[in-house]
Structure formats: C-alpha cells, structure tokens
matplotlib code that plots the C-alpha trace (Angstrom):
import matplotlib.pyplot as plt

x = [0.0, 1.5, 0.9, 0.8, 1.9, -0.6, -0.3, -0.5, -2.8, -5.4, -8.5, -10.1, -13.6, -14.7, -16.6, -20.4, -20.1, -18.2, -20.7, -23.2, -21.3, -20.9, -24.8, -25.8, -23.0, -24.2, -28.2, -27.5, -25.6, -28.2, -30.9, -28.8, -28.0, -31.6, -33.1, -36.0, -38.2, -37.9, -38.7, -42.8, -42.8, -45.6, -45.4, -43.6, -40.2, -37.7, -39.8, -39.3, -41.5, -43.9, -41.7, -43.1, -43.8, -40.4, -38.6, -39.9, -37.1, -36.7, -35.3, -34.3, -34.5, -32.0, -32.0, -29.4, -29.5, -26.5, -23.6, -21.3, -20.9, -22.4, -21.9, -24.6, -25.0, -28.1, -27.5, -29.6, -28.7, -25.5, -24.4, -23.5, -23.5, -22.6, -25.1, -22.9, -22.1, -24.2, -22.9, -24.1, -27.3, -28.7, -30.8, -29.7, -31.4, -30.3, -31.5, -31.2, -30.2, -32.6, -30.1, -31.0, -34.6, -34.5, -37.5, -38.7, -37.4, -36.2, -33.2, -32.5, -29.8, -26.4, -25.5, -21.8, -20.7, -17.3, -14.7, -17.5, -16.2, -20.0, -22.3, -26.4, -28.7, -32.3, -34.6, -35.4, -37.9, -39.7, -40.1, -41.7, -40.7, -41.9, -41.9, -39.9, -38.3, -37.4, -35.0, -34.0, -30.9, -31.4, -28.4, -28.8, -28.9, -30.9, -34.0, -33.9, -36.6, -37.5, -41.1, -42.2, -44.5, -45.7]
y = [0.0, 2.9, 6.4, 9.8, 12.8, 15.4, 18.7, 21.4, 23.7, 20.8, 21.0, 18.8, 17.7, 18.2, 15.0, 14.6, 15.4, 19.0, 20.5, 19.2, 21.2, 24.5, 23.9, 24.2, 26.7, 29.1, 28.6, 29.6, 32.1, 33.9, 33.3, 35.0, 37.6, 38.4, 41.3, 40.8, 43.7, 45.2, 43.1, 44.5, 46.1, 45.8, 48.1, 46.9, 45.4, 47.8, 50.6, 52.1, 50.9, 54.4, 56.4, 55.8, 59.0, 58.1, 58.6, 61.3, 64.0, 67.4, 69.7, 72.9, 75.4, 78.5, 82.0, 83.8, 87.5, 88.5, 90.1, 87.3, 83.3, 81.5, 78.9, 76.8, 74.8, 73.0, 72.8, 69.7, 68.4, 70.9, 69.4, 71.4, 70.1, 71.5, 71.1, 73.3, 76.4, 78.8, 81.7, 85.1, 85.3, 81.7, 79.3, 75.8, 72.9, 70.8, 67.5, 67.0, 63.7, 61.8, 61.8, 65.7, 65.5, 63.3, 62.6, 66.3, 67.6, 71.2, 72.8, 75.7, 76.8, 79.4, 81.2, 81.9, 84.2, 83.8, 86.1, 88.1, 88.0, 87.9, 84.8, 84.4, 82.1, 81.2, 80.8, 77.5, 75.5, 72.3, 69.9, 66.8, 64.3, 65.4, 69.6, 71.9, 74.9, 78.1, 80.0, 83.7, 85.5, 89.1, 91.2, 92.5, 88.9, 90.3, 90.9, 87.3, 85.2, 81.1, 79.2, 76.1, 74.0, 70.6]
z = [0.0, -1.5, 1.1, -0.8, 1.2, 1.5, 0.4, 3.0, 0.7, 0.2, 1.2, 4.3, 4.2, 7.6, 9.9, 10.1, 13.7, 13.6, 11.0, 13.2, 16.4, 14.0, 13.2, 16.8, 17.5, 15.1, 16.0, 20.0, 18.9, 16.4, 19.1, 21.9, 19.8, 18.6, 19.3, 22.2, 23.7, 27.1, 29.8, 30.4, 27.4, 25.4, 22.6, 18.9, 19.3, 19.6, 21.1, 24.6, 27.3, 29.0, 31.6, 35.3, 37.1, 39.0, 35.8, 33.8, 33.3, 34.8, 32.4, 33.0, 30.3, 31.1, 28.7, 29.2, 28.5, 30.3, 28.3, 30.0, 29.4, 32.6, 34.5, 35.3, 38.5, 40.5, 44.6, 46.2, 49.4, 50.4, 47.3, 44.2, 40.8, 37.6, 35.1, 31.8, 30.6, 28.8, 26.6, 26.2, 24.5, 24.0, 25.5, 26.5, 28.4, 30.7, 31.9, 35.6, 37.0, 39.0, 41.8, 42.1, 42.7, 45.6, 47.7, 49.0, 45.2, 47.2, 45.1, 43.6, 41.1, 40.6, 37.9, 37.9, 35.5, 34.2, 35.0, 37.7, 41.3, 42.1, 41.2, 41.5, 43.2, 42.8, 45.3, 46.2, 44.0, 44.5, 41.6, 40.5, 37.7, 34.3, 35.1, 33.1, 34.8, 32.8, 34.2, 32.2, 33.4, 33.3, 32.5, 35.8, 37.5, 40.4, 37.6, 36.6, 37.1, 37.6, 36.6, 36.2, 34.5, 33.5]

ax = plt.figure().add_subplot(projection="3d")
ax.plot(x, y, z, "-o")
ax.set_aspect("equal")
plt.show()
C-alpha cells in the first residue's frame, strides 16, 4: 500500500459530527443575539416601554440674557452640581439627574458668571418628575426670574 503525502494547501472535508457542532454553535448564537423587547414592554419590538412617574425627566430650560458666558450649577442636598455652561445670548437645556430630585425635590440653582467676582442664586424650588423649569438671566442677575410647568 502505497501512502501519498498530502499537500498542505489541500483542502479537508470536515466529519459529520463538527458540521453538526458549528450547526448548533451558530443557531445559539443567532438566538442570543436576537433582538428581544424590554422586559414589560408591550409596545412593537424595539420601542421604549412608558416612563413611570419616578422617571420622567426634569429639564431645566436657562435663557441667558446677560452680556457674560455663565456657569450653570443646580445645589440639592448641600451638594453642588454642575449642570454646563451657557454663553451670552442663547438658551440651552439641561436634563437634571434623577439623583438631584430626591424625595422632597427642594433645590435651587447658581448662575456663575465667568470672569465676575459675584455669582447668583435662585430661590429654592420644589419639583416633580416630568416639570420643566425656565430660568431667564437678566443682564442684571438680580431681575432674573424662575417658573415652572408641567
């Protein structure tokens, strides 16, 4: 019996039982993968489930009429926490983290003007999940003035 050397480039025909192994492989893998709803969810796949009242944003809306940039900052707790900066004539919003509303939802915000030596607080708000508070800076800060709304 005469043995032939095999080539290194030649092909190998692969055993009944390792294309059965790939076969499975790949089908656990395509089923992991797949794209499922959130758990609850109810809508069409892909689509967010309905914020709980818990998790419905506050955004606060600042318009800043002062001739300087500003620094933005929301004060919960003793805590300060800088939300952005907001240059002179715009309007930016901000999304507050949930971490800021906390159970009694009393804060209240600064405005720190860059390069003033004097910076300006709001009075204290309460707010709920869901509100929106517009604040306008004044180019006198002292004039400026803080709502809310659902």
């Amino acid at each position: 019996m005469r043995m032939l050397a095999r080539s290194p480039h030649a092909a190998r025909v692969p055993s009944p039982a390792s294309t059965a192994a790939l076969v499975m492989f790949s089908i656990s893998l395509g089923a992991g993968c797949a794209g499922r709803g959130t758990p609850g969810s109810t809508g069409a796949a892909g689509s967010p489930p309905p914020l709980s009242f818990e998790q419905a944003p506050v955004v606060l809306t600042v318009e800043n009429h002062n001739w300087q940039d500003v620094v933005v900052y929301a004060v919960y707790d003793g805590s300060r926490n800088r939300l952005g900066m907001i240059t002179t004539a715009r309007t930016v919003s901000f999304r507050l983290p949930p971490r800021l509303i906390g159970r009694s939802g009393n804060l209240y915000f600064i405005a720190d003007p860059i390069g003033a030596s004097k910076r300006f607080e709001s009075e204290m708000v309460v707010v709920q999940p869901g509100q929106i508070i517009s604040w306008t800076l004044e180019t006198g800060l002292e004039r400026s003035s803080i709502s809310i709304r659902n």
